[in-house]
C-alpha positions as CSV (number, residue, x, y, z in Angstrom):
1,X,40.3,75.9,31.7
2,X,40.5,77.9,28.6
3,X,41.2,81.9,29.5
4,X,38.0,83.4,28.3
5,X,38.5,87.3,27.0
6,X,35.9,89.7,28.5
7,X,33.5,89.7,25.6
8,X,33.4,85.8,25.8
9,X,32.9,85.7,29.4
10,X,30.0,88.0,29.1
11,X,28.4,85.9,26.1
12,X,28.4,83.2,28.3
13,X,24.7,81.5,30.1
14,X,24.5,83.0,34.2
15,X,24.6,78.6,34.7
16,X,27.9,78.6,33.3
17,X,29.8,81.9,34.5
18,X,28.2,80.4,38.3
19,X,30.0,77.0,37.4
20,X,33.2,79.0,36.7
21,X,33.3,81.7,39.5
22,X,30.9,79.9,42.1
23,X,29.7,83.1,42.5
24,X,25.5,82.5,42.5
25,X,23.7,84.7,39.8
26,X,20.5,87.0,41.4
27,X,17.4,85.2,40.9
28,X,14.8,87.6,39.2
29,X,17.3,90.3,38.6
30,X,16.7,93.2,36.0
31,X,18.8,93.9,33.7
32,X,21.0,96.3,35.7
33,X,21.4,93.9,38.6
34,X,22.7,91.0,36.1
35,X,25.6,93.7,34.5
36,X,26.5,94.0,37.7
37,X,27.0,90.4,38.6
38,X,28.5,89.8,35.3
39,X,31.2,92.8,36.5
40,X,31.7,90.8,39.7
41,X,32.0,87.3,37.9
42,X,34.4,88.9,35.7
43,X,36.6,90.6,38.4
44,X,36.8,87.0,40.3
45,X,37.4,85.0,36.9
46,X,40.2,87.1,36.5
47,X,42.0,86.7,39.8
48,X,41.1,83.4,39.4
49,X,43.2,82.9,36.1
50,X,46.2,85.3,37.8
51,X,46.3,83.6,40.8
52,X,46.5,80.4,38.7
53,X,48.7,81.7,36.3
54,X,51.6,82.3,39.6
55,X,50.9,78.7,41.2
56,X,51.8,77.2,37.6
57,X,54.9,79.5,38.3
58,X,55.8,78.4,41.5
59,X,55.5,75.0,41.0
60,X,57.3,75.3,37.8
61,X,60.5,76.3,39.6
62,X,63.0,73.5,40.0
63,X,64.2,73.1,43.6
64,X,66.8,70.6,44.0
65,X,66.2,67.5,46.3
66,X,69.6,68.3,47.8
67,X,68.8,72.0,49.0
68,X,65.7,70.4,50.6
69,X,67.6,67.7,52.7
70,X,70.4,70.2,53.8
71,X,67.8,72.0,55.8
């Protein structure tokens, strides 16, 4: 997954920022109700792509097999 910049995410169709957050967009909403969703689906994206972003690191980091059988 490509890290989207703000203006980007908030281009993209309420089906599509769903599929990426899982976060469901209001049904019916007026137009103040869907900038705030698109807040929230940004906020999560975001810690979604940090949190991501520090797995890649910690699975990155090379542990040796022998520190692992000495335990």
């Amino acid at each position: 997954m490509n890290q989207l910049s703000r203006e980007d995410f908030f281009a993209l169709p309420l089906e599509e920022i769903e599929g990426r957050t899982g976060l469901p967009a209001p049904q019916g909403a007026d137009e103040a109700e869907l900038q705030a969703y698109r807040e929230r689906a940004w906020r999560s994206y975001k810690l979604d792509v940090a949190n991501r972003e520090e797995w890649v690191g910690i699975e990155g980091e090379n542990v040796g097999p022998a520190e692992d059988e000495t335990l």
